[in-house]
C-alpha positions in Angstrom: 80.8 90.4 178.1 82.6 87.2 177.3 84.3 87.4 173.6 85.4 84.1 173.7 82.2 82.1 173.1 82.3 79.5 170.7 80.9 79.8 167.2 77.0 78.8 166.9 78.3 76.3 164.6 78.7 74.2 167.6 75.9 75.1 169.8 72.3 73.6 169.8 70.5 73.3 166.9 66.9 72.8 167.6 64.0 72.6 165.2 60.8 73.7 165.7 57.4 73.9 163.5 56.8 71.2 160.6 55.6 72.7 156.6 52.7 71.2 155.6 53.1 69.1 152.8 57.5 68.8 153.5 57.7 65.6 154.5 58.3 66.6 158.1 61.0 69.3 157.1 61.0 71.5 160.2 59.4 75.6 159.7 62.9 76.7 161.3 65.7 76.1 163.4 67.1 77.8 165.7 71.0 78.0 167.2 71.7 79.5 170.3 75.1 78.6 172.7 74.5 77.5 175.9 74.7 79.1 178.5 74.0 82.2 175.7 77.5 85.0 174.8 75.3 87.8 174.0 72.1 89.3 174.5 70.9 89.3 171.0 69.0 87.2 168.7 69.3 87.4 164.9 66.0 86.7 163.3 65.6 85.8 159.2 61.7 85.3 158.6 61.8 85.8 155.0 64.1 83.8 153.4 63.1 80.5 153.7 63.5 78.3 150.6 61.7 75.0 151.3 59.1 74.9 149.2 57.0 72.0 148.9 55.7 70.1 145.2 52.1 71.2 146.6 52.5 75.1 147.2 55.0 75.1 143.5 52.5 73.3 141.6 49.2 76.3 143.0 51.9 78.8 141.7 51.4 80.9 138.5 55.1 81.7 138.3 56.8 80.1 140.8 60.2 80.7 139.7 59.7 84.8 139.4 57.2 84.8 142.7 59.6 83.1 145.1 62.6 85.3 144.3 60.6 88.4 144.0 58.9 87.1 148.0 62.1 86.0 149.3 64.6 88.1 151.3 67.2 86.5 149.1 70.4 84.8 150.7 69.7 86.9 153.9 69.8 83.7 155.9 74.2 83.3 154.4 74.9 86.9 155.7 72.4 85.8 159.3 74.8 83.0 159.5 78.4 84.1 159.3 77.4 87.2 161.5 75.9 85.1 164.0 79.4 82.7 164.3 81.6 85.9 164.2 80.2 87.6 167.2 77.9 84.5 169.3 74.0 85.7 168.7 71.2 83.7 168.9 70.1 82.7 165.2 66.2 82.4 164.1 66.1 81.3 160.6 62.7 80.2 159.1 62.7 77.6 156.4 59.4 77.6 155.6 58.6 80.2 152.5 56.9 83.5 152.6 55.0 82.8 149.6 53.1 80.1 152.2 52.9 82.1 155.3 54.2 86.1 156.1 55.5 85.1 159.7 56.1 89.4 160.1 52.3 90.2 159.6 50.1 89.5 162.2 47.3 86.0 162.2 44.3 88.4 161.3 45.7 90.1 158.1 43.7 87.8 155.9 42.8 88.5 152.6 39.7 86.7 152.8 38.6 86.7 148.9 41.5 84.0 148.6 40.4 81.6 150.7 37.6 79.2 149.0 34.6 80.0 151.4 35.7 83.9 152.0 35.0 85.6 155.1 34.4 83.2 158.0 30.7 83.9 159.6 31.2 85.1 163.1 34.7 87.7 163.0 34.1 91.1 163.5 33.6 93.2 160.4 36.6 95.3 159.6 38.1 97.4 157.1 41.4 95.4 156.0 44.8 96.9 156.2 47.3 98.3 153.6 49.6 95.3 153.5 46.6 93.0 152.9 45.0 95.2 150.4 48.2 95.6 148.4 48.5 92.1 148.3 51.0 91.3 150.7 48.8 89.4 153.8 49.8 86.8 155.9 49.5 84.8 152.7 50.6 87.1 149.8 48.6 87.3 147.0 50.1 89.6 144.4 53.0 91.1 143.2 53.8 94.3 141.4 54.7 93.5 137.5 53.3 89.4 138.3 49.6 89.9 139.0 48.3 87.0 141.0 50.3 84.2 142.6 48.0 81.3 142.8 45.6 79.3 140.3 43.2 78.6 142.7 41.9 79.8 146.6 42.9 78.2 149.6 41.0 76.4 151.8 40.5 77.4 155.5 41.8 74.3 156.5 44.6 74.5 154.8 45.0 78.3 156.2 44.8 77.0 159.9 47.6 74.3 159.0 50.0 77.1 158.2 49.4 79.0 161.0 49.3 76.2 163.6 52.4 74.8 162.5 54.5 77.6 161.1 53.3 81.0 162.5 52.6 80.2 166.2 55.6 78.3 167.0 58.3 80.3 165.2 56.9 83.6 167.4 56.6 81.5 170.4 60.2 80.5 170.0 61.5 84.1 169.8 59.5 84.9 172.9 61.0 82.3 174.8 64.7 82.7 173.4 63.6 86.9 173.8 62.7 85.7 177.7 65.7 83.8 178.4 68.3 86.4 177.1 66.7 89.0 179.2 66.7 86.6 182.3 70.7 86.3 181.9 71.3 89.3 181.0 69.1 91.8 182.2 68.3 92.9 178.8 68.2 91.3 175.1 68.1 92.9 171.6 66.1 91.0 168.6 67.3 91.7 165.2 64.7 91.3 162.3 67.3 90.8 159.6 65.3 91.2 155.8 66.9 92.4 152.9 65.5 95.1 150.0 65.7 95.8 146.5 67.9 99.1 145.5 66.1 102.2 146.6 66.3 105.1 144.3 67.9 108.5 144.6 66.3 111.1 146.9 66.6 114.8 146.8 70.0 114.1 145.3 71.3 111.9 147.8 72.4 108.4 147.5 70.3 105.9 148.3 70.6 104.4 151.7 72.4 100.4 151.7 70.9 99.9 155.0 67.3 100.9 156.4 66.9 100.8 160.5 62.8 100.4 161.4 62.2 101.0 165.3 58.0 101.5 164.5 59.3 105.3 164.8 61.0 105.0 168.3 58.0 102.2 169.9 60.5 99.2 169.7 64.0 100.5 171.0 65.8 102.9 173.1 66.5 105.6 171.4 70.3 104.9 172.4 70.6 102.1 170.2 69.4 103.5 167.3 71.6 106.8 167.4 74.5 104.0 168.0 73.5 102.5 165.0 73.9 105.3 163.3 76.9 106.4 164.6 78.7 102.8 163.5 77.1 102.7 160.1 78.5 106.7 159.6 82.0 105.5 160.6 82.1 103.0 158.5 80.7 105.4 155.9 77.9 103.0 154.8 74.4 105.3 154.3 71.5 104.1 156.2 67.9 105.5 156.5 65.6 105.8 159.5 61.9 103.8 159.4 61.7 105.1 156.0 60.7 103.2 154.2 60.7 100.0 156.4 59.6 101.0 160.0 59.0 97.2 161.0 56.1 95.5 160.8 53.9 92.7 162.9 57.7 91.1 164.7 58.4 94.0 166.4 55.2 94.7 167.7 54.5 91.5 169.5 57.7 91.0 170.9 59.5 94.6 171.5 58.8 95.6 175.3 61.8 98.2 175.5 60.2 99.2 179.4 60.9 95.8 180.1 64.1 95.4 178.4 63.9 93.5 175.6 64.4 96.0 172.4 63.7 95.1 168.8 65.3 96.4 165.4 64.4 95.5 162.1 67.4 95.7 159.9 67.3 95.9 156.0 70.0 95.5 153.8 70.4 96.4 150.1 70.4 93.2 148.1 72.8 94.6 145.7 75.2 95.0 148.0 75.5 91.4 149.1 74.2 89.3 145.7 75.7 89.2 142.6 73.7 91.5 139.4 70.8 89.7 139.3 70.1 89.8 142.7 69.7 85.9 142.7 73.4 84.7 143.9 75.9 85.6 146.2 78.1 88.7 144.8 81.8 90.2 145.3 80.5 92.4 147.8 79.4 89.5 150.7 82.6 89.5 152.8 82.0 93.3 153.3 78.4 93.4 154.1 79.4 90.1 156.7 82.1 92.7 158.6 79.8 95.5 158.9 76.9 93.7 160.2 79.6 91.9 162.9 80.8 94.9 164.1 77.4 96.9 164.3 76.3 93.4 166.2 79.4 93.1 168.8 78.8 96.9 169.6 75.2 96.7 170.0 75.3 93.6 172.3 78.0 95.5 174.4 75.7 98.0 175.1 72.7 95.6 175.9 74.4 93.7 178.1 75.7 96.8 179.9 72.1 97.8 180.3 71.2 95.3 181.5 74.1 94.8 184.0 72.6 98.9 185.2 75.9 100.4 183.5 74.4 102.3 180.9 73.5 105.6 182.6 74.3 107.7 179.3 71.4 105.8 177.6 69.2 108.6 179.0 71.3 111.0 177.6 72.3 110.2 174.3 68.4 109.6 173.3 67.9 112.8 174.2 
């Protein structure tokens, strides 16, 4: 694997997707060097902070919604991780409190939109994300009640969706696709972030949470490599519980076909400052272990996918 690839700082930015009501501000952008270093794309769907005067002005608190929806700052620790070690980088732009781009186009919660349930879709019994309030369009929050002042029209529902949702997954299925093609294999990272998780059974709460949909989206290798880099760096991390992944990893994980998928939490507190709303003294650190779990995951991706990684079999075992 070539080590000497130049930060994505200099390679292509492109933009994809549009918000409704920006001003032509794009849903996301995507960097990825050309020809690509490593076989792995960093993903941020959730904290996009490009909210436009129209979606602020339907919120009921749109100061205490926004940081409570967004993975706060992720995108900062995406971005220095991605220029130490070469990855592809998928930020979206566009907000989650407008669209949830890791939940799938049919988890509606159709008592917010103006005309409800369109006639015509097959009656079903909606999810747990939707019926806790956290859809494709979240609805409410724990502690904040409802989010908006009024219900959405459907118009306005296929706008998102047209122009935020289906491009940004299209993009990491192509980007996914031309990975593999060079390298035989290619790793996506869903990189969110979490609030503080409490004590269990007397043990410290973990500062990193690994979600593979219990084993669906990854070899098995990976993951035990995962832990075995987050144990040496004696950082605690957690296994699918209580993030297992969610709609990202099931569209585009294919581990069969080489393409594996991670979602990666990290402990807000451990990157932001004490009210979890700024950068904090702990940044640099969180920015070297993520590096270093990256370079070592991509080196064993890419020898996958080059057929040298016969003890895959083995250490899943």
């Amino acid at each position: 694997m070539d080590k000497s690839a130049p930060p994505p700082s200099d390679s292509p930015l492109r933009h994809g997707g549009t918000i409704p009501g920006g001003d032509g501000r794009p849903a996301f952008t995507l960097r990825l060097p050309e020809p690509s270093r490593v076989p792995v794309l960093i993903a941020v769907p959730h904290a996009g902070r490009a909210y436009p005067g129209s979606l602020i002005e339907r919120m009921r608190n749109p100061g205490h919604a926004a940081l409570r929806l967004e993975d706060r700052l992720v995108d900062r620790l995406a971005e220095r991780v991605a220029e130490a070690t070469g990855a592809g980088l998928l930020i979206a732009h566009a907000p989650r409190a407008m669209i949830d781009l890791n939940r799938a186009p049919e988890e509606v919660d159709w008592d917010m939109l103006a005309r409800g349930r369109p006639d015509g879709l097959d009656s079903h019994v909606p999810g747990l994300r939707v019926r806790s309030g956290l859809g494709l369009i979240p609805r409410r929050l724990p502690g904040l009640g409802e989010l908006w002042k009024r219900r959405l029209d459907e118009a306005e529902l296929a706008a998102r969706i047209d122009s935020i949702h289906a491009p940004y997954h299209a993009c990491i299925a192509e980007t996914l696709g031309s990975l593999r093609r060079r390298w035989g294999a290619a790793l996506l990272i869903d990189l969110h972030s979490m609030p503080p998780l409490g004590h269990q059974d007397g043990l410290p709460p973990p500062e990193f949470v690994l979600g593979d949909r219990f084993g669906a989206s990854c070899h098995g290798a990976l993951v035990a490599s995962c832990f075995g880099y987050l144990s040496a760096q004696r950082r605690v991390a957690a296994h699918n519980r209580p993030y297992a992944g969610g709609y990202v990893l099931d569209r585009h994980a294919a581990p069969a076909e080489g393409i594996h998928a991670l979602q990666l939490e990290v402990d807000r507190s451990r990157y932001l400052d004490a009210r979890l709303a700024e950068l904090g003294p702990g940044f640099e650190a969180v920015v070297e272990v993520l590096s270093g779990l990256v370079r070592r995951l991509a080196g064993e991706v890419a020898a996958a996918g080059q057929g040298e990684a016969s003890s895959w079999a083995q250490a899943a075992e």
